[in-house]
Every structure is written in C-alpha cells, then in structure tokens.
N, C-alpha and C positions, 0 to 999 in steps of 0.2 A: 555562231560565227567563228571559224577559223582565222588564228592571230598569223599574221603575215612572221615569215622567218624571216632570220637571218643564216650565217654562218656562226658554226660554232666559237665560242674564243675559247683555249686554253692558257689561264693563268698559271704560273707559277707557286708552288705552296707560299712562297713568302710572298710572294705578290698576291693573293688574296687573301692572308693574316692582317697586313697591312693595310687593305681596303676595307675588309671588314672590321678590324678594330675604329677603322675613323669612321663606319655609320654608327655609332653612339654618340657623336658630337664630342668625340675626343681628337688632342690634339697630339699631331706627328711627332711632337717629341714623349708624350704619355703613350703611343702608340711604341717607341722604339724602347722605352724602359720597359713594358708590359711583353716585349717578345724578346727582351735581355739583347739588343743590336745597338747601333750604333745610328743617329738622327739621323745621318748621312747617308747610312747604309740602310735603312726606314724608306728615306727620301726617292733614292737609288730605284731600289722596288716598285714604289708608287708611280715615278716616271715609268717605269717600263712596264705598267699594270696599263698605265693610262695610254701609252704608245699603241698597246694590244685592244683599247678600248675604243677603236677608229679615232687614237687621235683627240683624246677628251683634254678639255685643257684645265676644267674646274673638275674639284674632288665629286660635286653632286654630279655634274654629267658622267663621272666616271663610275659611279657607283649606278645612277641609273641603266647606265647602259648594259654591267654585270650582274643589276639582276634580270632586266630584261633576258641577257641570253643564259641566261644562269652559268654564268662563267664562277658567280661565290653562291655561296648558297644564302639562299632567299628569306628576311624575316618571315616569321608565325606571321597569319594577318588577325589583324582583329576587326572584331564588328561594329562597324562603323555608325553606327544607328546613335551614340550616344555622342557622336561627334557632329558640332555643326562648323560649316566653311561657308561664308557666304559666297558668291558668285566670281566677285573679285578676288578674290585670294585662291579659288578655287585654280580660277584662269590662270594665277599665275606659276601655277608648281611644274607644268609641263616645260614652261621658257625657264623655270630655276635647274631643273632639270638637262634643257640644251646649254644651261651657262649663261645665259644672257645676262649683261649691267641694266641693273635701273632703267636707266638711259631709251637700253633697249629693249627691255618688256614695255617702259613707257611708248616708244613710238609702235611698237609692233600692237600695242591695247587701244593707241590713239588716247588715252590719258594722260595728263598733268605726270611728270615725275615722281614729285613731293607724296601725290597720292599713294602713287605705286610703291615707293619706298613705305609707304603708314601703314597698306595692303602687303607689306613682305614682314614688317615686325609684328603684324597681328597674324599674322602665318603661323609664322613662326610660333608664337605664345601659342594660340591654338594649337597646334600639336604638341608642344610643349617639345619644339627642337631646338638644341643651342646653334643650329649655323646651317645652312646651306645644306650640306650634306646629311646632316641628323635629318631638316625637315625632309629630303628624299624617303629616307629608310621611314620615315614617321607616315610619309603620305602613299609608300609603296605596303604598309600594313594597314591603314585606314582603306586600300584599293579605290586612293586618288589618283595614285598613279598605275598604268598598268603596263604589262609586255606589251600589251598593242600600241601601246600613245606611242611608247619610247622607241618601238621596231619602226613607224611609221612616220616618222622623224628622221630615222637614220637610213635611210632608201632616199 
C-alpha cells in the first residue's frame, strides 16, 4: 500500500537541531546549552519549526509530523517483537501524537479520564519515554507510529 503524501516541509538547520535534540526527552533549556544558544533563541527556532509544521502546537505533534514528512531525520527503528502495548495505550499514541489533553483522547476513546491518564503513564513507562515527545520518537521506532497514521491525520 502506497502512504498518502504530503508536501514537502523545509526546516531550518537550527530548527531541526532543536526538534531533534528534544526527541530524547530532553528539555529546551538542555536543548539550548547542548547547541551553545540562548533558551530564548532555542525557543525562537522551535516556534518557527512548529509554524512550518502546519501549525503543531505541542512538541510531540511537532516532531510527529517531521518525521512523517521527513523534514529531520528519522530514528533507527527497532524490532518491535520484544515490546508489548496493550490495546489502550496502543490507541492512544496516535491522539499523543495530534496533541490531544486527557480530556480529549478521553472523550474521543469514550473512556473515563482517570483511565486514560493511567493508559498515558503506563505508555510512557513502556517505552521507557520521559514525556510526550520522547514517547513519539520511542513509538515512531517501535513502528507504532507511522508516516501513514500521521499523513492521514493531517489531510
């Protein structure tokens, strides 16, 4: 099956130093000491990374959507055969992905809140990501997440 495109995005060199230092689960100010800049000037990048990224307003939809069109360049993937996701947590990396609150993977799942929040921290553990954006890069190498989900989303 052929993945639906998009258009190409062109980042900037510091605008994708700065996206890609934060899929490691690090944060914007370790991001701006690791590229010798300024938080601000860190910060500056990332907005206009995410401007270029239709618009993404969280770091994880920002990064999902740079690897989808491979605007940075794309973790190694690993084999995923040693990793288990159960069903819920599985569901939910695609809406981590477009940025959704609790709230709203809750109502979009038709599940309890409370749940969906205990299904995002055992996400998380399970891939063993510190935040949001780690677990992307973590479930974009496990090949939970793919260019198809995330291109097909953004249409």
């Amino acid at each position: 099956m052929t993945a639906p495109t998009v258009a190409t995005i062109e980042l900037a060199p510091r605008e994708r130093q700065v996206l890609e230092e934060l899929s490691d689960g690090t944060t914007l100010t370790t991001v701006a000491l690791t590229l010798e800049i300024r938080e601000g000037t860190a910060r500056g990048y990332l907005k206009l990374a995410k401007r270029k990224l239709h618009g993404a307003s969280e770091n994880a939809t920002a990064l999902a959507i740079a690897y989808a069109t491979e605007a940075i360049t794309r973790p190694d993937l690993i084999d995923p055969e040693g990793l288990f996701l159960p069903r819920e947590q599985r569901e939910l990396v695609p809406l981590i992905g477009r940025g959704m609150s609790a709230s709203a993977m809750a109502s979009e799942l038709k599940r309890p809140v409370g749940i969906v929040r205990r299904d995002g921290r055992d996400l998380l553990a399970n891939l063993g990501a510190s935040n949001p954006a780690h677990a992307i890069r973590q479930a974009w190498q496990y090949q939970v997440l793919t260019a198809h989900q995330v291109i097909a989303w953004l249409r």
